[in-house]
N, C-alpha and C positions, 0 to 999 in steps of 0.2 A: 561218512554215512550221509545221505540224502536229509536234508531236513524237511519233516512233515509241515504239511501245509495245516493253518491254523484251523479249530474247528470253527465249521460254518452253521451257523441254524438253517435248518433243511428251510425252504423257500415256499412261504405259506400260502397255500390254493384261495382263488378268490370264488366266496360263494356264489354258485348261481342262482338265478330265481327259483330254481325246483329244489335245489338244495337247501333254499330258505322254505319252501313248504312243505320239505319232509321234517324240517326240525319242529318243524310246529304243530306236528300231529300228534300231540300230548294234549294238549288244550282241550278243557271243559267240551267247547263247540265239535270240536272234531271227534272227541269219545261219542258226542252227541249223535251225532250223524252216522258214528258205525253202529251203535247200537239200536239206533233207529232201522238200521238197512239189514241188518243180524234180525230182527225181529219182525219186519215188513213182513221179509220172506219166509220165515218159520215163526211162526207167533204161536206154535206149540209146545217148544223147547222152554220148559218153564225156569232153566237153572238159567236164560239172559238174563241180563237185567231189562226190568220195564224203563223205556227210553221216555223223554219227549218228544214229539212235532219238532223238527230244529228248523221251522220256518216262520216268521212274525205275522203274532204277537206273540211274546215268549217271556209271560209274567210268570213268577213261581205255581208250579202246579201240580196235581196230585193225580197219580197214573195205578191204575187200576186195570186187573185181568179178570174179566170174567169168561164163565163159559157155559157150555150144553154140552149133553150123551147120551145116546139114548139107543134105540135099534130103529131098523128100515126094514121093511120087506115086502118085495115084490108081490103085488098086487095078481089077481086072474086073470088078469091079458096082458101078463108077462113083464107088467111095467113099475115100475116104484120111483119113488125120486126121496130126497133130501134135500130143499130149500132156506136159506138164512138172510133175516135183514140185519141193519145196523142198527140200534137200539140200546144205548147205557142203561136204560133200567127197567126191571122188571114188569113183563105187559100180561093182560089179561092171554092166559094159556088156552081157553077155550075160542077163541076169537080169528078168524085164518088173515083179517086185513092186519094185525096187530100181534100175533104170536112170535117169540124172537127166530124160531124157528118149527119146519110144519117138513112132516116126515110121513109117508106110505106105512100101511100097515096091510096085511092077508085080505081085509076087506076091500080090499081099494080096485075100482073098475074101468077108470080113465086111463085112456090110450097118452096121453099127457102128462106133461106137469099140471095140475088140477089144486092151489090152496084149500078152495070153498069144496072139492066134492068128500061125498061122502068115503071113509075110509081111511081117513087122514089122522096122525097125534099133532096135538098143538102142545109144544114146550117152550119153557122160557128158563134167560139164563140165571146165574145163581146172583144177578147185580144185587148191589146190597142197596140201590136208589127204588124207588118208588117214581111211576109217573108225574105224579103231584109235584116228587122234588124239585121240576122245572116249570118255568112259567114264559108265557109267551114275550115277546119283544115290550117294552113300555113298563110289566111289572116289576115287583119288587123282586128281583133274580138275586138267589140263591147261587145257581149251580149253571155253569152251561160245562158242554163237553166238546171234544170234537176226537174223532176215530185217528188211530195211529197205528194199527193193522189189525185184520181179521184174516181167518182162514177157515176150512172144513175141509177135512179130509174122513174118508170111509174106508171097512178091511172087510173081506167075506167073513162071515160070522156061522156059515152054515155046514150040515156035514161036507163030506170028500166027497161023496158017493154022489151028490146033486151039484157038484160043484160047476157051474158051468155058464154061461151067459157074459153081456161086456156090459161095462161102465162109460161115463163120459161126465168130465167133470167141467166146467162153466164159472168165469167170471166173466158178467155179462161187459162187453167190449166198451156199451157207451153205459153202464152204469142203469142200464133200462132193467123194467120186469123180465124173466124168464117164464113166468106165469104163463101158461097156454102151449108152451111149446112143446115141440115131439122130440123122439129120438133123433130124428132124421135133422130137425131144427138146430139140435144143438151141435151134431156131425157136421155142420156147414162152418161154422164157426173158426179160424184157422186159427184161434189161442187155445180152445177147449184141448182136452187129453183123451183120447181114444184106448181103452187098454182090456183086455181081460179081466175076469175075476182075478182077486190077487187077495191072500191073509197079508198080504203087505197095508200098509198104508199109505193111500194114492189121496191127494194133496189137493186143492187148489188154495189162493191167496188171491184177496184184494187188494188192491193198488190205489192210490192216488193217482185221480185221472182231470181233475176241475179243482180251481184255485178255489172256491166255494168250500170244496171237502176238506182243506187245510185251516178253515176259520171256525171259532168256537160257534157253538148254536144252543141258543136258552131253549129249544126244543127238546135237547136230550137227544136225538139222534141225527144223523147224516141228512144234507139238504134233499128234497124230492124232487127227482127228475119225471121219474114218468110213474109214481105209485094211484092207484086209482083212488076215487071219492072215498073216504073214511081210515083209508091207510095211513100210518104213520110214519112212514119209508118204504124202501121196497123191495123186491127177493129179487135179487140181482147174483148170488153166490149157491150156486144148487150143484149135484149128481143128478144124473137120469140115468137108471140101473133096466137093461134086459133082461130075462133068464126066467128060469125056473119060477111059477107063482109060487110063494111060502119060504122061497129062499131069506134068508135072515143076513141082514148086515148089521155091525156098530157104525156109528158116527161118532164125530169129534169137532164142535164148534167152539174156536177160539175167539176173544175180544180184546181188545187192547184200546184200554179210552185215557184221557187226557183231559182232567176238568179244573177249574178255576172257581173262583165266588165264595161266597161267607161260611157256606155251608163243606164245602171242599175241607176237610180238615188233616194236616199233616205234607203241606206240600214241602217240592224240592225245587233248587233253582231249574230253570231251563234255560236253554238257549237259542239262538237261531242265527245260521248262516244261510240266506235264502238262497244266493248263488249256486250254492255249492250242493244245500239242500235238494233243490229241484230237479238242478244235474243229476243226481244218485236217485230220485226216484222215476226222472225218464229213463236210468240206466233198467230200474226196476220194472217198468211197462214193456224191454223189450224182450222182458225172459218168457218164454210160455210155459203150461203147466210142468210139462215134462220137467223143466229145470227145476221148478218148486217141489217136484215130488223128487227128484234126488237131491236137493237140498233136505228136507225133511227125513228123507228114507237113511242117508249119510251123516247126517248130523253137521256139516261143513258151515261154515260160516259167510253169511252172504256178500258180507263184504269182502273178504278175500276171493270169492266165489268170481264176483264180479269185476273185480280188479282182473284176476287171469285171464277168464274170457274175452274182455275187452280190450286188453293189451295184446293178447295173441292174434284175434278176431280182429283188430282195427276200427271196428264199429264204431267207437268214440274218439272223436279227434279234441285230443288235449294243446 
């Protein structure tokens, strides 16, 4: 009989570099980042968990969701809108430079998005901070915050029988007011979402678009790029609704804040990979609505989301 040949230990693979970065996808930072990218893109899905910023500075901090809900309805000359700024904490509701969000109502007469005309609700969200809890640069800070996603989505809310008119939903491109604009304005836009009335719920999300927006601000809200004299941010996340005047919609505004200081009580660690961080939220700047509302409408998860698209797509050269 032939003698067997002795046993050999199978001959051990030498890791590659990508092989060493799939092992490492367990790590604090990298959880960090998917749940960061999980919630950028649906920041209504209340069973994620609330993430940090995974970009520096990344001291222990304490992350909070609040929100808004309310109804919209298309004004007399067929127009209504829903407008949202960024804002941690509770702002005077009567106020349109200042209310966290400013919604159409049957009386409303502006051809426009219109904050100041009349016809307008001023709501604000359920934050559990007061304006006061921030104080400008120099004093003695309490609290600063800095945004980690927001979104507003809307669903018709009215009978079948008037069911009819289109939507268009806006995250303003460079982060400017949508304040004045038309239907037509926001139609130009190649990120906005054009759609039908829908009982579904049609989506937008803010992004991280300016290194400014990743830093804490003892202001209490998102830095100001173009909000006018007495505002304290700006309506850059809005719908502009056609149709039927008296038609009724719900809304839905989400917040996701990230705060630091004396007063911040109950923080958790955070982390930050900036490299890595950035990369995944320019992945996040090149999805448009439409992707955020079947993110949203499917429940999917944005990091897996984005992994496939871009692998398939080639858009990201790794």
């Amino acid at each position: 009989m032939r003698p067997q040949p002795p046993n050999r230990p199978a001959p051990q693979r030498r890791a590659s570099p990508q092989g060493l970065n799939n092992s490492a996808k367990n790590t604090l930072a990298d959880k960090c980042i998917a749940d960061f990218v999980n919630v950028s893109a649906n920041p209504f899905d209340s069973d994620l968990p609330l993430p940090c910023l995974p970009v520096f500075p990344s001291p222990p901090s304490l992350r909070r969701r609040f929100f808004a809900r309310g109804t919209v309805t298309i004004g007399t000359q067929g127009i209504g809108f829903v407008a949202a700024r960024p804002q941690s904490f509770i702002t005077q509701v009567t106020d349109s430079t200042n209310a966290n969000v400013v919604s159409s109502n049957s009386a409303y007469t502006a051809p426009n998005v219109n904050v100041g005309a009349a016809g307008v609700n001023y709501d604000a969200t359920n934050s559990s901070y007061l304006e006061d809890s921030f104080q400008p640069t120099g004093a003695n800070t309490q609290l600063a915050a800095r945004i980690v996603a927001r979104g507003l989505r809307i669903r018709y809310a009215g009978t079948e029988l008037n069911k009819s008119g289109t939507q268009i939903g806006l995250e303003h491109p460079t982060h400017s007011t949508v304040n004045g604009l038309t239907f037509n304005h926001f139609a130009q836009y190649d990120k906005s979402v054009i759609s039908p009335v829908s009982r579904e719920w049609t989506a937008v999300t803010w992004q991280h678009k300016y290194p400014d927006e990743t830093t804490y601000q003892e202001t209490g809200f998102v830095k100001q790029r173009s909000a006018a004299a007495g505002e304290t941010s700006f309506i850059d996340l809005a719908f502009i609704l056609r149709g039927t005047p008296g038609n009724d919609y719900e809304y839905e505004y989400q917040e996701i804040w990230e705060f630091i200081g004396p007063a911040a009580r109950g923080k958790q660690p955070a982390e930050s990979q900036n490299n890595s961080a950035y990369d995944w939220i320019g992945r996040l700047q090149q999805l448009d609505s439409s992707d955020y509302t079947r993110i949203v409408r499917t429940g999917v998860h944005a990091y897996q989301y984005l992994s496939r698209t871009y692998n398939a797509q080639r858009r990201i050269v790794y």
